[in-house]
C-alpha positions in Angstrom: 13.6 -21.1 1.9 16.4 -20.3 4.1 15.7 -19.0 7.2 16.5 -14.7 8.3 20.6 -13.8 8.4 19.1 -11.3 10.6 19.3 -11.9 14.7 15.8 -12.8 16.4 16.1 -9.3 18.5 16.7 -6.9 15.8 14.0 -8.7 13.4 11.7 -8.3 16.1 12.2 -4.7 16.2 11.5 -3.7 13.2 8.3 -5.3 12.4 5.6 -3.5 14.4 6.9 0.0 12.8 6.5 -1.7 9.0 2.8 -3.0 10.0 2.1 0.0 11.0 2.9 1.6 8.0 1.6 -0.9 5.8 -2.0 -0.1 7.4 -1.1 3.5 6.7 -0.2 2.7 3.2 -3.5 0.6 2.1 -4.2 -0.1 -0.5 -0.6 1.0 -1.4 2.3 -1.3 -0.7 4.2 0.4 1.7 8.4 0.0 1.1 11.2 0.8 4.0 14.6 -0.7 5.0 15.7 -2.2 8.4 18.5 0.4 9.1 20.7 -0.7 12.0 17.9 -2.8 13.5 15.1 -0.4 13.1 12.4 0.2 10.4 13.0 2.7 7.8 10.0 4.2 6.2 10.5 5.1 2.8 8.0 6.4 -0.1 6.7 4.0 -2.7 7.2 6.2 -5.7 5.8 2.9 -8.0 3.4 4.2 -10.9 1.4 1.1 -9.9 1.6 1.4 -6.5 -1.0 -1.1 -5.2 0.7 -4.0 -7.0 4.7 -3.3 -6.7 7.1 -0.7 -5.2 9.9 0.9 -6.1 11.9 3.1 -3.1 12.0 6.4 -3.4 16.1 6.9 -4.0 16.3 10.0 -1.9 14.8 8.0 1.0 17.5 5.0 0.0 20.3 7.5 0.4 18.6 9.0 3.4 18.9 5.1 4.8 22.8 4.9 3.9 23.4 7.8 6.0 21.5 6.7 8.8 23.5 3.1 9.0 23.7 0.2 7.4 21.1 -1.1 5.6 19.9 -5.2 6.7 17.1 -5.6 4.6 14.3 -4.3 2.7 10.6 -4.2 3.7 7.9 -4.5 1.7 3.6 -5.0 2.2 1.2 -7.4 -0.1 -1.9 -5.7 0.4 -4.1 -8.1 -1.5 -2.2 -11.0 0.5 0.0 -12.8 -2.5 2.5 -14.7 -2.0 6.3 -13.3 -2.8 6.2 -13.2 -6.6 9.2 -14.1 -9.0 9.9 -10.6 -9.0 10.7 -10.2 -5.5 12.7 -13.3 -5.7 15.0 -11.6 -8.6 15.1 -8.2 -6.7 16.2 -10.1 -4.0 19.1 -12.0 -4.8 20.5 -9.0 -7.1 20.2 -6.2 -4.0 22.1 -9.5 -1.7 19.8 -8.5 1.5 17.2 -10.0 3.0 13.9 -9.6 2.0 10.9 -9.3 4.7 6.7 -9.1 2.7 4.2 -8.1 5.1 1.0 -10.1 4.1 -1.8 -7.4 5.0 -4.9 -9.5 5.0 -2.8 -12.7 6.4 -1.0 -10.5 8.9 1.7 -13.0 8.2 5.4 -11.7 8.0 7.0 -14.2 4.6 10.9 -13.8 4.5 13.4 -14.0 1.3 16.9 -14.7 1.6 19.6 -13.9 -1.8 
């Protein structure tokens, strides 16, 4: 695995906000962006919530207008390790991908 595109400062930002969230969201994934350095919540609107996540588009374009977008955020609330499917949505959206395991409380990182 490559290591984060992203600079140490701004990674650092972001994460506490997305942990946060993540708690809120249990047993939910919880989904955002890291929008000019900062955390971005956005909805999971996944029918199977507690085992993907799919961004709510009005909260993507909500993201665009706020700045640019860096990466997207997601939580593994069982504590799996990035699946296949992340890896695939990863390369094809060209950002970097941060998965907050919950019961790890270990941040895993996925670069296109």
């Amino acid at each position: 695995m490559q290591s984060c595109l992203l600079v140490g400062s701004m990674e650092q930002d972001f994460k506490p906000e997305a942990v946060r969230h993540a708690d809120q969201e249990h047993p939910k994934e919880s989904a955002g962006l890291v929008v000019n350095g900062s955390y971005f919540r956005c909805r999971n609107i996944a029918a199977d919530a507690e085992n993907t996540f799919v961004i709510n588009p009005v909260d993507y374009a909500r993201a665009m207008l706020a700045g640019a977008i860096q990466a997207v955020v997601h939580s593994h609330p069982q504590g799996t390790p990035v699946s296949d499917c992340d890896r695939k949505a990863c390369s094809q959206t060209k950002l970097p991908w941060y998965v907050y395991s919950v019961p790890d409380k270990q941040w895993l990182t996925i670069d296109p």
